[in-house]
C-alpha positions as CSV (number, residue, x, y, z in Angstrom):
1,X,0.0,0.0,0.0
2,X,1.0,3.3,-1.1
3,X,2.7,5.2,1.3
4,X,0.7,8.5,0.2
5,X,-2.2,6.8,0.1
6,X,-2.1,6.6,4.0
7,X,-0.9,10.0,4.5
8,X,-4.1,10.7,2.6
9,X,-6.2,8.9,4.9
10,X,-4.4,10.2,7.6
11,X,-5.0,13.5,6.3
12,X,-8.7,13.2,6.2
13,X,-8.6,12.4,10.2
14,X,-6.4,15.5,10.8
15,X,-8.9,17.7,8.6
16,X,-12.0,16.4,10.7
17,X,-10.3,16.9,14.4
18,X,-11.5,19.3,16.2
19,X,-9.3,19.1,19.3
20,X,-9.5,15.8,21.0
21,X,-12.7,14.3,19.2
22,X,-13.8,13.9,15.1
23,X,-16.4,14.7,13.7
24,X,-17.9,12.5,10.6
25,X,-17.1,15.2,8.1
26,X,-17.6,19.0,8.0
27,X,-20.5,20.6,8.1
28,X,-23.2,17.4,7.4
29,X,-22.4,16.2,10.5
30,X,-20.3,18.7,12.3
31,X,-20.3,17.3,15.8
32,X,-19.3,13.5,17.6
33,X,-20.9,10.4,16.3
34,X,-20.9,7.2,18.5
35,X,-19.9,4.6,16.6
36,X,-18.4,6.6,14.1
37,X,-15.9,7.8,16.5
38,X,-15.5,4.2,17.8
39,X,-14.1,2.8,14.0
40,X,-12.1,6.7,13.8
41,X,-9.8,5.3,17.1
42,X,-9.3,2.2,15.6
43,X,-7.8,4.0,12.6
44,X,-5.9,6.7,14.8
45,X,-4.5,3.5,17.0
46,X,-3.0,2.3,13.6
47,X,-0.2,5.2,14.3
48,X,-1.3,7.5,17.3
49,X,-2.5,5.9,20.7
50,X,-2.7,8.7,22.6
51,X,-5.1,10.1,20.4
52,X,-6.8,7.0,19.8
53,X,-7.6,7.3,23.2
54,X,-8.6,10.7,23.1
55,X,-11.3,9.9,20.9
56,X,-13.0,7.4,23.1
57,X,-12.5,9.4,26.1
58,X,-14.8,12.4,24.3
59,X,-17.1,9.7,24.0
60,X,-17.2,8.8,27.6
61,X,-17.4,12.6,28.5
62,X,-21.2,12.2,27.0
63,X,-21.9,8.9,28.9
64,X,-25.0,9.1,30.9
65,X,-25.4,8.4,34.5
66,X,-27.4,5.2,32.9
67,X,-24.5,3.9,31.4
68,X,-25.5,4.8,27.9
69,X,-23.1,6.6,25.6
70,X,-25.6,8.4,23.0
71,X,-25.7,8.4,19.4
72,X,-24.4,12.6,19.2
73,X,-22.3,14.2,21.8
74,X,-23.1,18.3,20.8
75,X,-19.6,19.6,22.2
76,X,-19.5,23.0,20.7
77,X,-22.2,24.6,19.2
78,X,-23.1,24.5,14.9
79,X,-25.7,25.1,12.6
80,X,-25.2,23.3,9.9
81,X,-27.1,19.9,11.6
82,X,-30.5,18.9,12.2
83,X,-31.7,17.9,14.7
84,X,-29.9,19.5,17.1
85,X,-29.5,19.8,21.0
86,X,-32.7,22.3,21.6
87,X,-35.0,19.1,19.7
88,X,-33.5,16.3,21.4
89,X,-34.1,18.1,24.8
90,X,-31.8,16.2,27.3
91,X,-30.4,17.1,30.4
92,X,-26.9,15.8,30.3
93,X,-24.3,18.5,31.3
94,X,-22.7,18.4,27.9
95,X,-25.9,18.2,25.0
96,X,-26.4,15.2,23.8
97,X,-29.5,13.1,21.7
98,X,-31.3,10.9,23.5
99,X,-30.5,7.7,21.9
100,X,-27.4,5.0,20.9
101,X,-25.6,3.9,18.3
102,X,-24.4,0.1,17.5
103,X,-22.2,-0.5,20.4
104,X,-18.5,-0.8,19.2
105,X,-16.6,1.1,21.6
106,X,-15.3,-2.4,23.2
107,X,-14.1,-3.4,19.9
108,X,-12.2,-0.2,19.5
109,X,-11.0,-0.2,23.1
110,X,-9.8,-3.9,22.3
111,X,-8.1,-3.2,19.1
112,X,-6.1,-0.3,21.1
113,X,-5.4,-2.0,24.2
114,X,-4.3,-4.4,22.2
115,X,-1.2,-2.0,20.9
116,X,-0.9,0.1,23.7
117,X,2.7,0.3,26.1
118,X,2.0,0.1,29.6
119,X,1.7,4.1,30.0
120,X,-1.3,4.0,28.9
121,X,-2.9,1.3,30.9
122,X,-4.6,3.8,33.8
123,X,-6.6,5.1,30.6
124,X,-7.4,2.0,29.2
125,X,-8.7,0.9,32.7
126,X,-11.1,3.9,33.2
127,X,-12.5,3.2,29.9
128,X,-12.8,-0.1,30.2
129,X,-15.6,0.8,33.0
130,X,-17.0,2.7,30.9
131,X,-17.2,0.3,28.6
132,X,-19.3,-1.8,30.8
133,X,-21.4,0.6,32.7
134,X,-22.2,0.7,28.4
135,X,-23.1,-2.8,28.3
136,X,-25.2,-3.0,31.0
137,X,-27.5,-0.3,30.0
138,X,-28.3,-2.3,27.1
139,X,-29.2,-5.0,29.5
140,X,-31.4,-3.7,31.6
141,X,-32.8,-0.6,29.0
142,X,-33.1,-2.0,26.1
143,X,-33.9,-6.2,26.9
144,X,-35.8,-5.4,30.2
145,X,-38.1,-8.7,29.8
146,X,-35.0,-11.1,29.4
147,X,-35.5,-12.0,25.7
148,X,-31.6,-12.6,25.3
149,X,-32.2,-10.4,22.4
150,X,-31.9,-6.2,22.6
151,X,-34.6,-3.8,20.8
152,X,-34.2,-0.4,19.2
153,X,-36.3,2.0,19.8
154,X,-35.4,4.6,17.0
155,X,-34.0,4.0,13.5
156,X,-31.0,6.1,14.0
157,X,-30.1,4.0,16.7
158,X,-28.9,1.0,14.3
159,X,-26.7,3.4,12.5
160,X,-28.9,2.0,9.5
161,X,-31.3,5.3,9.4
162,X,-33.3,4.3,6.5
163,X,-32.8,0.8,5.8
164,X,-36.1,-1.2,4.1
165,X,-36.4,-3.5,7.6
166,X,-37.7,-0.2,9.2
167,X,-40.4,0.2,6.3
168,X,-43.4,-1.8,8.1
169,X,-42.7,-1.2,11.3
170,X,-42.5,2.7,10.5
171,X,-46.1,2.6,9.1
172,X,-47.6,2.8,12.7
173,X,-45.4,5.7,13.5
174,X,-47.3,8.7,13.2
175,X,-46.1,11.7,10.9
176,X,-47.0,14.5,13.1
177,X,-44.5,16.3,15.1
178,X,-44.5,19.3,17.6
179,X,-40.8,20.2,16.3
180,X,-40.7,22.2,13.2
181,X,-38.3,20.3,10.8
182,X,-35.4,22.0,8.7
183,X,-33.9,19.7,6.6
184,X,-30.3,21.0,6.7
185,X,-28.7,17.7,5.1
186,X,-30.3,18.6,1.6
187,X,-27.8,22.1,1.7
188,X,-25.4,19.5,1.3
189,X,-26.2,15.8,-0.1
190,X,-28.4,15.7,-2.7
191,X,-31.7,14.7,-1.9
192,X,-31.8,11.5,-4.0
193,X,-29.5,10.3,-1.4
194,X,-30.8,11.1,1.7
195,X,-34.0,9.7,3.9
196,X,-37.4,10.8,2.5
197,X,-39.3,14.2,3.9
198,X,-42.2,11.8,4.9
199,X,-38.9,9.3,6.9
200,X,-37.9,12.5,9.0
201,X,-41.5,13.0,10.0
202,X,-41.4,10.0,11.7
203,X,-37.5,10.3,13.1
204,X,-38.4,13.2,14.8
205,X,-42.0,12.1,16.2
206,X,-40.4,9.5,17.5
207,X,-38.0,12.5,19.2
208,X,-41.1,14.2,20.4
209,X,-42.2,11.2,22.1
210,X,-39.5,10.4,23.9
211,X,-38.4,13.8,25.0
212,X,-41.9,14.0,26.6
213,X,-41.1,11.6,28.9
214,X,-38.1,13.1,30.2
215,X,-35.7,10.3,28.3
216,X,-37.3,8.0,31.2
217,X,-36.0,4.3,29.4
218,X,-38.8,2.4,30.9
219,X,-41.5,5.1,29.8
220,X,-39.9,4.6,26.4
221,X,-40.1,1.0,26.3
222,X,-43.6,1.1,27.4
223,X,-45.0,3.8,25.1
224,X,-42.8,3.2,21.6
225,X,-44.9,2.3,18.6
226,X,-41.2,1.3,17.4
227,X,-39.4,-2.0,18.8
228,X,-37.4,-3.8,17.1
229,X,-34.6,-6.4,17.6
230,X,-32.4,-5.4,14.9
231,X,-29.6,-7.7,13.6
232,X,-26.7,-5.1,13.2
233,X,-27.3,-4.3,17.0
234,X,-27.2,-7.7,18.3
235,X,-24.5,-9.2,16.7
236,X,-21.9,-6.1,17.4
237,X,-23.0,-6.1,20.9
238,X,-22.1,-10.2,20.9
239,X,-19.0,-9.7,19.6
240,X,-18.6,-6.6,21.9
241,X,-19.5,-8.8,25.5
242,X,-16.3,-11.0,24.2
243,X,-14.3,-8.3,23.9
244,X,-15.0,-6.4,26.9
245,X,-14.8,-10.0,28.5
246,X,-11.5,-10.5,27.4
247,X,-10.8,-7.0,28.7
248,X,-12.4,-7.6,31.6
249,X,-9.3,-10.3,32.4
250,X,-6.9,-7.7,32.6
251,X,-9.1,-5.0,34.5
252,X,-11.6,-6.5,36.0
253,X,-13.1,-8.4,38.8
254,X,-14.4,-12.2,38.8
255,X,-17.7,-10.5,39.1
256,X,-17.2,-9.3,35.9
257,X,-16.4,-11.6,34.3
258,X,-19.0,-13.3,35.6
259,X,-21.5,-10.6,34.6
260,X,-20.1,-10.6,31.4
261,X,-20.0,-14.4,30.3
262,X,-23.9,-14.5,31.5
263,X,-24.6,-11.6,29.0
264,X,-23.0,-13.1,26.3
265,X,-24.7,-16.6,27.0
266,X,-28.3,-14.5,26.4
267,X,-27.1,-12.8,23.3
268,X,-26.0,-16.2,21.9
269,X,-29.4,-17.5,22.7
270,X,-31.4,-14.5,21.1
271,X,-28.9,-14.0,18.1
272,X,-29.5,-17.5,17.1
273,X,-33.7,-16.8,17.3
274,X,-32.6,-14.5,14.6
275,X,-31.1,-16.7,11.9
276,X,-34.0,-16.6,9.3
277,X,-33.7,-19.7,6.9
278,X,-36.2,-18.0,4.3
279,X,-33.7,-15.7,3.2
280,X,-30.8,-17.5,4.1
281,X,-29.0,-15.4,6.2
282,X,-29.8,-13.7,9.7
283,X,-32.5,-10.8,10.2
284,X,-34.4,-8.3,12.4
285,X,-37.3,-8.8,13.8
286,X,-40.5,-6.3,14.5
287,X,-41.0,-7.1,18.4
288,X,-44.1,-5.8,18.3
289,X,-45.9,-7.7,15.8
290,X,-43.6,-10.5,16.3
291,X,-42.6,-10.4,12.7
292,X,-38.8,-11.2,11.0
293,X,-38.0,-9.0,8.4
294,X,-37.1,-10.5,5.2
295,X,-35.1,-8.2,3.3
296,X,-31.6,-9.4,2.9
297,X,-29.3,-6.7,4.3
298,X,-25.7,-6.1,4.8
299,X,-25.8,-6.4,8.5
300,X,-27.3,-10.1,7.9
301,X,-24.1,-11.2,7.8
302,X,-22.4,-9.7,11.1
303,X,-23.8,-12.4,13.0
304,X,-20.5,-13.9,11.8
305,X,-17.8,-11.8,14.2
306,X,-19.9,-13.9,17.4
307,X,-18.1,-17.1,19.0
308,X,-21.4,-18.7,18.0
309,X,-23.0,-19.4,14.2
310,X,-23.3,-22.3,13.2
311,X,-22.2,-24.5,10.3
312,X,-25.6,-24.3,8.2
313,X,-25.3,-20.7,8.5
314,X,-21.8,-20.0,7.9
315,X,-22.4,-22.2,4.6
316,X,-25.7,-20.0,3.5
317,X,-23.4,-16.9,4.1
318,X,-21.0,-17.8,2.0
319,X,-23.1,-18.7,-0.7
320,X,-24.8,-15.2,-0.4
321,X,-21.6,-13.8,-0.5
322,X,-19.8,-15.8,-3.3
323,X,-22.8,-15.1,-5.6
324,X,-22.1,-11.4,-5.0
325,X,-18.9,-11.5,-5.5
326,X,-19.4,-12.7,-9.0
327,X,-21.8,-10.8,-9.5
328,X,-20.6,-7.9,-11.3
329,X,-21.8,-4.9,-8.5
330,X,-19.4,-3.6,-5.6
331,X,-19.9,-5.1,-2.5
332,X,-21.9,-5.7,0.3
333,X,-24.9,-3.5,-0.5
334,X,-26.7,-2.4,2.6
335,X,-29.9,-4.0,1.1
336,X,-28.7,-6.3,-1.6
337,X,-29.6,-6.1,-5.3
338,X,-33.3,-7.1,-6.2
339,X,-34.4,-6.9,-2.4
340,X,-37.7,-4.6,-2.2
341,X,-36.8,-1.3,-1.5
342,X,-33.4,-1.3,-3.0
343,X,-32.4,2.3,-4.8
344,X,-28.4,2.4,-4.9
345,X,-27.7,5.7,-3.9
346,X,-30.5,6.4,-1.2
347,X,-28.5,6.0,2.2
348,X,-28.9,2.6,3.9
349,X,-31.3,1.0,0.6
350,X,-28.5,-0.2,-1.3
351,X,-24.9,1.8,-0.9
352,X,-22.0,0.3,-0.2
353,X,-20.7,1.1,3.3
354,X,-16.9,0.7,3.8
355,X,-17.2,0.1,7.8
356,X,-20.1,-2.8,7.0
357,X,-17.7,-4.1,5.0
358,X,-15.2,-4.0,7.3
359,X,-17.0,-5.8,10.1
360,X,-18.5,-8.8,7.1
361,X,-14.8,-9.3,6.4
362,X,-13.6,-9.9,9.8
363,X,-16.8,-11.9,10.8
364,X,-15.6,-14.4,7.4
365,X,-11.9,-14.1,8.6
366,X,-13.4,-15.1,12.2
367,X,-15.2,-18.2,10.8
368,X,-12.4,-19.3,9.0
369,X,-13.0,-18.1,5.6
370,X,-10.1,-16.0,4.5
371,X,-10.4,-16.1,0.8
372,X,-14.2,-14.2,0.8
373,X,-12.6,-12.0,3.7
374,X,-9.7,-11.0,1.5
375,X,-12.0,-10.3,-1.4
376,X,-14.4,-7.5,0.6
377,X,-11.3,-5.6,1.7
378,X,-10.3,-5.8,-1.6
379,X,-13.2,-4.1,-3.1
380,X,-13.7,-2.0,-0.8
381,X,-10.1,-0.9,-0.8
382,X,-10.4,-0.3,-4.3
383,X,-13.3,1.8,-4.4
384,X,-11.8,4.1,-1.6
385,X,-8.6,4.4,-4.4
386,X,-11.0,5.1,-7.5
387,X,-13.0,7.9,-6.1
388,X,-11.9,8.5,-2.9
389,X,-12.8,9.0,1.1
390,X,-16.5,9.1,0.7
391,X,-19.2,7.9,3.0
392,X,-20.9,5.5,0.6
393,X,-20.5,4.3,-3.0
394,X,-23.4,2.9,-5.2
395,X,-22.8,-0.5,-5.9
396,X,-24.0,-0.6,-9.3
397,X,-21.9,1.7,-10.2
398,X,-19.3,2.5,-8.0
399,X,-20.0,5.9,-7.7
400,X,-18.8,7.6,-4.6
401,X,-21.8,9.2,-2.7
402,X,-22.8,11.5,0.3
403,X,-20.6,13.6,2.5
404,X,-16.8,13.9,1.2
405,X,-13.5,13.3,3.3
406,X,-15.4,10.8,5.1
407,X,-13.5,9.9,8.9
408,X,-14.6,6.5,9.3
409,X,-14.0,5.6,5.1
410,X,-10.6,6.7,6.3
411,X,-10.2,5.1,9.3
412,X,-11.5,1.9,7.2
413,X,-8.4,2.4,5.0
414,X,-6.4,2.2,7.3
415,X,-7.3,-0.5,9.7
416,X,-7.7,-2.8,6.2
417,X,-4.3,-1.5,4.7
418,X,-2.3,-2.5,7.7
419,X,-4.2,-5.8,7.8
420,X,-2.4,-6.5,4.0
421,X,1.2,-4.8,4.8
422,X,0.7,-7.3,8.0
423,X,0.0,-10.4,5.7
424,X,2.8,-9.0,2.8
425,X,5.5,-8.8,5.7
């Protein structure tokens, strides 16, 4: 790999700093993302720990007394983003939204502790009780009648704001809203890209809700018309209870460990519930009507970075995946080619995403299947080099789409690049 190609990624990092944390990329998104964040220390840990750390530590900064780290920490004020703090209506000492994101920061905190000298280990230690004060939020918010399996209560909490799984569900979520929307996005993505006006009506009802009820998790759980056990969340947060687990070893108490291994027992249980043999690979499910959803979706396949999917599955996935990459499209699209609701360059209904990518490949590597892992960093490698750092590419076409000088397209550059100058050393 190209020596200027990382100082390019690196670059893109550097450009979207702003003193401690990143922000996605300027203006669209001009303030802290959760899991965004989470992939961004990853790729700073590939030649900066300190500031690896930083980043996660500007995450904790907007942790909850609950234990949950939200979806957008506001630290300085912009106006270039909707919604913003005076919506969500929280009362954390620094702004935040109300809600998560998928729950990587173990993974990240992993990945760095795994490189880090031993002057870093107090840091690593504090965060790795942040880490699970995170975890157990989920627990006890978000799976409060023991399924084994978590829920969602907004889109925007699977990171997959638009995705065609949210479709039927969405149609019992009303379109009214007290909040007066302003769709700032559209001043800079093209609207053929972005969620539908009709979509936001709902995100922000949804926001209206919830705020009404003071953020209260168990009023939310009780009054959502939105509840679903989404297959992205689940299976990061498995892999995430091993790694905190494994953490957990080094700076934490049998307890813990304990605590942890019971956790990750459930999720096993519940993730496996989720494997939906009509479409032959895993899926979300509507908790409300009780219903899977089956659309065939990137995040289908992530149920592959867990200690636990089983052979018949692992064979169906790589079926899926061999047939697309033969098929002459970029992949993984984040709803695959010929799925209902598929457009290619509408957000989560089809674009490529380089950090989806980047957790399907490791969940093949995981299983044993290096050759189809090899080939997703590959492409998605490539497509990063053709048109450059953007947040999503049509897979059709290859197009790069969305915000520019994306952080976590970077990040993904570099975490995947050093993974090949590993294997070429």
């Amino acid at each position: 790999m190209s020596s200027s190609f990382i100082e390019r990624a690196r670059s893109v990092l550097a450009a979207n700093d702003r003193g401690g944390y990143t922000v996605p990329t300027d203006r669209l998104y001009p303030f802290q993302w959760n899991w965004d964040s989470a992939f961004v220390a990853m790729g700073f840990a590939t030649f900066d720990i300190d500031r690896a750390l930083s980043e996660l530590e500007a995450l904790a900064r907007g942790q909850w007394a609950d234990g949950m780290i939200p979806q957008i920490i506001f630290h300085k004020p912009a106006e270039t983003y909707f919604p913003g703090p005076d919506v969500w209506r929280t009362s954390h000492t620094i702004p935040t939204s109300g809600i998560t994101q998928p729950p990587v920061f173990a993974l990240a905190l992993e990945f760095i502790a795994a490189r880090a000298g031993a002057e870093f280990t107090p840091r690593i230690a504090a965060l790795y009780r942040a880490g699970l004060a995170y975890h157990r939020w989920w627990e006890k918010a978000r799976d409060p009648e023991g399924r084994g399996i978590v829920a969602v209560l907004h889109n925007w909490e699977t990171g997959r704001d638009n995705s065609p799984e949210w479709d039927e569900p969405f149609a019992r979520v009303p379109q009214t809203t007290t909040t007066t929307i302003v769709r700032r996005d559209l001043g800079h993505v093209d609207a053929a890209m972005r969620p539908r006006d009709e979509d936001y009506r709902r995100y922000i009802h949804l926001v209206d809700l919830y705020a009404s009820l003071g953020w209260d998790a168990m009023a939310m759980w009780r009054e959502t018309p939105f509840k679903v056990a989404d297959i992205g969340i689940n299976a990061i947060l498995g892999a995430s209870e091993e790694a905190l687990g494994r953490l957990a070893k080094r700076f934490g108490s049998e307890a813990e460990r304990a605590e942890i291994a019971s956790r990750r027992a459930r999720l096993a249980k519940g993730l496996a519930g989720l494997w939906n043999e009509r479409i032959g690979l895993y899926a979300s499910r509507d908790l409300i009507s009780g219903k899977a959803m089956d659309v065939r979706v990137s995040a289908g396949f992530l149920p592959l970075l867990t200690e636990h999917c089983p052979p018949e599955a692992r064979q169906s996935m790589q079926q899926r995946l061999d047939g697309l990459l033969k098929a002459n499209t970029l992949p993984v699209p984040s709803t695959l080619v010929g799925e209902p609701g598929f457009e290619p360059k509408r957000y989560w209904r089809g674009p490529v995403w380089a950090v989806v990518n980047y957790l399907i490949a490791r969940g093949f590597a995981r299983q044993g299947m290096g050759e189809q892992a090899r080939e997703v960093d590959e492409a998605t490698l490539g497509a990063i080099r053709e048109v450059g750092f953007c947040e999503y590419f049509d897979p059709l076409t290859r197009e790069g789409l969305g915000g520019g000088t994306f952080s976590w397209t970077a990040a993904i550059a570099l975490l995947i690049s050093e993974d090949r100058m590993a294997l070429a050393a």
